[in-house]
N, C-alpha and C positions, 0 to 999 in steps of 0.2 A: 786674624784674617784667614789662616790655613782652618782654623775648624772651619768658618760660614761657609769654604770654598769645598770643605770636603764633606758637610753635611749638608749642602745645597746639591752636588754631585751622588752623595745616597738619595739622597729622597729622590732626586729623577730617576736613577735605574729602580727602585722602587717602584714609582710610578709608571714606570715604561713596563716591566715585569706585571703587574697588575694590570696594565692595558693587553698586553699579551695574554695573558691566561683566561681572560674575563674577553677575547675577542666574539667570540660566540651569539651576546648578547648583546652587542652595540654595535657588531659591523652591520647589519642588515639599515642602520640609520643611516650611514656617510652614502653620502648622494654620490654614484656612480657613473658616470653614461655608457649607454650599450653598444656607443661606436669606439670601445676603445681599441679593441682587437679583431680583425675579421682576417681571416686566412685567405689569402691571396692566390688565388687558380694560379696552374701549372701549365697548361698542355691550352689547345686554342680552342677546344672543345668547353672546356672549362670558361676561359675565356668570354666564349659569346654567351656562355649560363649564365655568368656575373655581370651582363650589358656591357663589356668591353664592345660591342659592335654598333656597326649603324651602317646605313645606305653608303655614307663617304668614307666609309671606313671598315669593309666586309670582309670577315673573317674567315667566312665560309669556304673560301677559294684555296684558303691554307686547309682545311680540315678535309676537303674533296682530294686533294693532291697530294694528302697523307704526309702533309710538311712533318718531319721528326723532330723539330726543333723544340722544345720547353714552352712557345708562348711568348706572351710578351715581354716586358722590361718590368723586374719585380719592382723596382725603386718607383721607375715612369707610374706603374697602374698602383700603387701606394698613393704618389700625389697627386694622382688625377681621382681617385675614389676619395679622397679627404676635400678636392676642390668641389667634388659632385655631393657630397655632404653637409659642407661646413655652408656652396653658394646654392646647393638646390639648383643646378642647372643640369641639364642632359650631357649623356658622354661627349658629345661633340663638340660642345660650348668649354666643356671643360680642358680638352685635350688641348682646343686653342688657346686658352688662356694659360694653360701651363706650356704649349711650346713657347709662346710670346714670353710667358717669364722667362725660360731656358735662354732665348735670343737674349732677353735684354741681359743678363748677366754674363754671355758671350759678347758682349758691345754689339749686337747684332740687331737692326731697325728690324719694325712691323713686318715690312716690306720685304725681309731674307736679305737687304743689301748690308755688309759691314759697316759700319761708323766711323771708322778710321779714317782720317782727312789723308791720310796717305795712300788709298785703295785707288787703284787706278781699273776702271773696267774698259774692255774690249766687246762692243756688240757693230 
């Protein structure tokens, strides 16, 4: 039983070493997609380059007022650029369906009102 285990064990670093050295000529086959990695804007200028903006959602007002701040939320515009990907919708379709998901995982309705049968409001 220890040879099969230790000659089944050479042959894969073997064959893993051989795949390694020989990458050259077979990596160009393994199907890839070219949205694996896109560098995500910093500053709000950037921002509106990469269609973070819209009429409901205008960026401009930070870039005229010389906001310092970095831009938006690097995780937020990651899952908002994967939802505008993966469903082909516009920034704005997108931003809501990821706030809606953020809500529902806070217990938080469509509507912004908490879910809590204990929530007492005052209007």
């Amino acid at each position: 039983m220890g040879i099969i285990l230790y000659s089944l064990t050479f042959s894969c670093f073997i064959f893993a070493t051989a795949l390694y050295l020989t990458r050259n000529r077979w990596n160009h086959l393994v199907p890839i997609p070219n949205n694996i990695y896109t560098r995500l804007p910093a500053s709000f200028t950037n921002d509106i380059e990469s269609g973070f903006t819209s009429t409901d959602f205008d960026l401009t007002t930070n870039v005229v007022a010389g906001d310092p701040r970095a831009g938006l939320d690097q995780q937020a515009k990651w899952e908002v650029q994967k939802i505008m990907t993966s469903r082909r919708v516009g920034f704005d379709e997108a931003r809501r369906m990821y706030t809606e998901t953020r809500f529902a995982k806070n217990n938080i309705g469509p509507d912004g009102l908490p879910r809590d049968p204990k929530f007492v409001s005052f209007s």
